[in-house]
Residue frames relative to the residue before (quaternion, step in Angstrom):
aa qw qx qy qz dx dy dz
X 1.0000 0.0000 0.0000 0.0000 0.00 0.00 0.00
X 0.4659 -0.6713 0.5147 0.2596 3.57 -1.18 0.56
X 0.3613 0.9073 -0.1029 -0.1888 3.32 -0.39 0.58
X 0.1983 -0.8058 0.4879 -0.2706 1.98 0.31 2.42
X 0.6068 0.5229 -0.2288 0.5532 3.11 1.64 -0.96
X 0.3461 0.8091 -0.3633 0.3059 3.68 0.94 -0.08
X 0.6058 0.4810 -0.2683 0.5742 3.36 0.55 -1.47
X 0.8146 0.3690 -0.2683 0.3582 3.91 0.11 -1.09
X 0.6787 0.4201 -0.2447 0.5505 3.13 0.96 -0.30
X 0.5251 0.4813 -0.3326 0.6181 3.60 0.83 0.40
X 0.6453 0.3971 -0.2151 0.6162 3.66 0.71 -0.52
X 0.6747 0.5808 -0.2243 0.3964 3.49 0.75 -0.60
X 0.6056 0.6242 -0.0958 0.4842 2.77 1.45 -1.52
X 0.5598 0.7431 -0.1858 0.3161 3.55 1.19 -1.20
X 0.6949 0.5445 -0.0904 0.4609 2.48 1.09 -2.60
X 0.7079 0.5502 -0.2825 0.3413 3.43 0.80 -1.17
X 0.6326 0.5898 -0.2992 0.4030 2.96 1.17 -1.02
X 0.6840 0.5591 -0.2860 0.3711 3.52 1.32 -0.55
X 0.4130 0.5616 -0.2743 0.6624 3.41 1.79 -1.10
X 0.8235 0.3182 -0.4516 0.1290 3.69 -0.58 -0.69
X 0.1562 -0.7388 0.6351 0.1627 3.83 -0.42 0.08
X 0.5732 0.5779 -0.4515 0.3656 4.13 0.89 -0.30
X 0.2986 -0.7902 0.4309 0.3174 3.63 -0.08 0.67
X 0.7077 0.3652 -0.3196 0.5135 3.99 1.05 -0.50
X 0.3842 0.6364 -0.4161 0.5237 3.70 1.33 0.70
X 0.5999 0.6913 -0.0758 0.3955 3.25 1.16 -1.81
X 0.7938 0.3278 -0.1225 0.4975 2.91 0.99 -1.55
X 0.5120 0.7210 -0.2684 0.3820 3.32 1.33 -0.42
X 0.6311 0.5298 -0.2859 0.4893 3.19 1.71 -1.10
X 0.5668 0.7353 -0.2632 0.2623 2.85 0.71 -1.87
X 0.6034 0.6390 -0.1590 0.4498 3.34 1.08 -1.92
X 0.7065 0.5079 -0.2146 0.4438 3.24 0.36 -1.50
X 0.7901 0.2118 -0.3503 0.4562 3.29 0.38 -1.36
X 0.6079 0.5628 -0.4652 0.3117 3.88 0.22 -0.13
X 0.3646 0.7691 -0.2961 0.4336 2.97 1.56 -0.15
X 0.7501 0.3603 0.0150 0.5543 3.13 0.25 -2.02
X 0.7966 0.1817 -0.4472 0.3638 3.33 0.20 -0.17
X 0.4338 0.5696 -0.4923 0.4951 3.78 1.10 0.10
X 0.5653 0.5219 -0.3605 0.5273 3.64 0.73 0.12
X 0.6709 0.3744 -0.1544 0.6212 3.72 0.59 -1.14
X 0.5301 -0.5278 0.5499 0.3716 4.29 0.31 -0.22
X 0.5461 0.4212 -0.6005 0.4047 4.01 0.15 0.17
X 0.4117 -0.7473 0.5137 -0.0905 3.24 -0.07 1.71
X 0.7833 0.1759 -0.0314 0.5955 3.91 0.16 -1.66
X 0.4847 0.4925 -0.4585 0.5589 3.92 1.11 0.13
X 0.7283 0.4034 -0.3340 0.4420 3.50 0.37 -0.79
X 0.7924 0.3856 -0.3128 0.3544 3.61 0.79 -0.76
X 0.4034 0.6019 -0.5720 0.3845 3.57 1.51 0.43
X 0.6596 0.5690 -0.2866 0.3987 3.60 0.74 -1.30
X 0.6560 0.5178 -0.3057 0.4561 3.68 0.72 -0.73
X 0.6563 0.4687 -0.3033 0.5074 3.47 1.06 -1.12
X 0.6965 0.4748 -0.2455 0.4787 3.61 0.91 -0.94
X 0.6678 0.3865 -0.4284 0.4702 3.50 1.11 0.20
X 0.5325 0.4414 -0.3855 0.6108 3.35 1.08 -0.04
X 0.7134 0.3735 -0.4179 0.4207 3.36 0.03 0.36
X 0.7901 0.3743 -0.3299 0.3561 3.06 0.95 -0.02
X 0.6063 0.1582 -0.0296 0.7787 3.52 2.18 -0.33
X 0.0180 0.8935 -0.4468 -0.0406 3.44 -0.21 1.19
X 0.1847 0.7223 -0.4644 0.4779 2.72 1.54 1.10
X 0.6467 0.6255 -0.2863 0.3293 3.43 0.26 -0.54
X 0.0266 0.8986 -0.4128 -0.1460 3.21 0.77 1.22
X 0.5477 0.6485 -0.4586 0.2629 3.61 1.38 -0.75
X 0.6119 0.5990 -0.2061 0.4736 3.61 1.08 -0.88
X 0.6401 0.3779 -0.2738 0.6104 3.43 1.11 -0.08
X 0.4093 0.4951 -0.3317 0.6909 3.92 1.49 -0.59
X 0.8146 0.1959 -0.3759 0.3958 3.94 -0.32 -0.19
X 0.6168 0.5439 -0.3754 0.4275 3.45 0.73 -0.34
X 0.5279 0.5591 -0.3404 0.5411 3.32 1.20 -0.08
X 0.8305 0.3272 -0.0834 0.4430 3.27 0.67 -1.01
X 0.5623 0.3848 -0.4617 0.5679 2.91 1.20 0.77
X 0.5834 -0.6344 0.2696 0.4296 3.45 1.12 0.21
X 0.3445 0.7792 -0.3877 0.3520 3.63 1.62 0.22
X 0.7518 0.5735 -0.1470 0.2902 3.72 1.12 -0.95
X 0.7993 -0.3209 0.2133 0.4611 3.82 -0.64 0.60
X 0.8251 0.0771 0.1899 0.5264 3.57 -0.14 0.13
X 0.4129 0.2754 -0.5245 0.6918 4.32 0.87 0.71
X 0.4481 -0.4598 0.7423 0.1917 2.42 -2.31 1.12
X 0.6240 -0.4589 0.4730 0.4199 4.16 -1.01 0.17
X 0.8088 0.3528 -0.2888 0.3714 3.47 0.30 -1.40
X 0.5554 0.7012 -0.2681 0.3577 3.38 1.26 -0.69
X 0.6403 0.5300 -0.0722 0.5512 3.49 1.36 -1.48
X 0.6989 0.4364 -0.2110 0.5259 3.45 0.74 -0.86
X 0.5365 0.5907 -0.3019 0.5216 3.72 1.38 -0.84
X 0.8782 0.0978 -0.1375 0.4475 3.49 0.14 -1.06
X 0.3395 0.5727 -0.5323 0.5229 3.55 1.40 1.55
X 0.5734 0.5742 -0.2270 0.5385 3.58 1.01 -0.96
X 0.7733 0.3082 -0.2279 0.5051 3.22 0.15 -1.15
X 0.5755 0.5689 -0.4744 0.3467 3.95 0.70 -0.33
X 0.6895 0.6600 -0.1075 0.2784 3.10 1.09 -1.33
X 0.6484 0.4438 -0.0523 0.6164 3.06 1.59 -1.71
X 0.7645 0.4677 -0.2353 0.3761 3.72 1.05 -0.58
């Protein structure tokens, strides 16, 4: 992804979220944007959106897979998760 194109699509992402009323639509966003900004470092932005997609379709296992890795998940220390997110990223 370009992302440069980021900023708009984040902002985009927003709007939708406001329009949407479908709750596994919702979560769909939610995903996305925690997505993108775990891409860009907004780290605890990204894990509100992940938690809120699991809350809204807890199916979603990939969102539960990042909360983990960000150190948010059952049984990851924080610094530990976030360490070998960092290092994926940079490596």
């Amino acid at each position: 992804m370009d992302m440069r194109a980021a900023p708009d699509r984040l902002a985009s992402l927003h709007m939708l979220l406001l329009e949407e009323h479908d709750p596994l639509k919702r979560a769909a966003l939610h995903l996305e944007l925690a997505t993108l900004q775990m891409s860009n470092g907004q780290f605890e932005q990204a894990g509100r959106h992940f938690r809120e997609a699991l809350h809204l379709d807890e199916t979603l296992e990939v969102a539960r897979q990042r909360l983990r890795e960000l150190g948010v998940g059952v049984g990851t220390r924080p610094k530990t998760g976030l360490r070998k997110l960092i290092s994926r990223m940079i490596g």
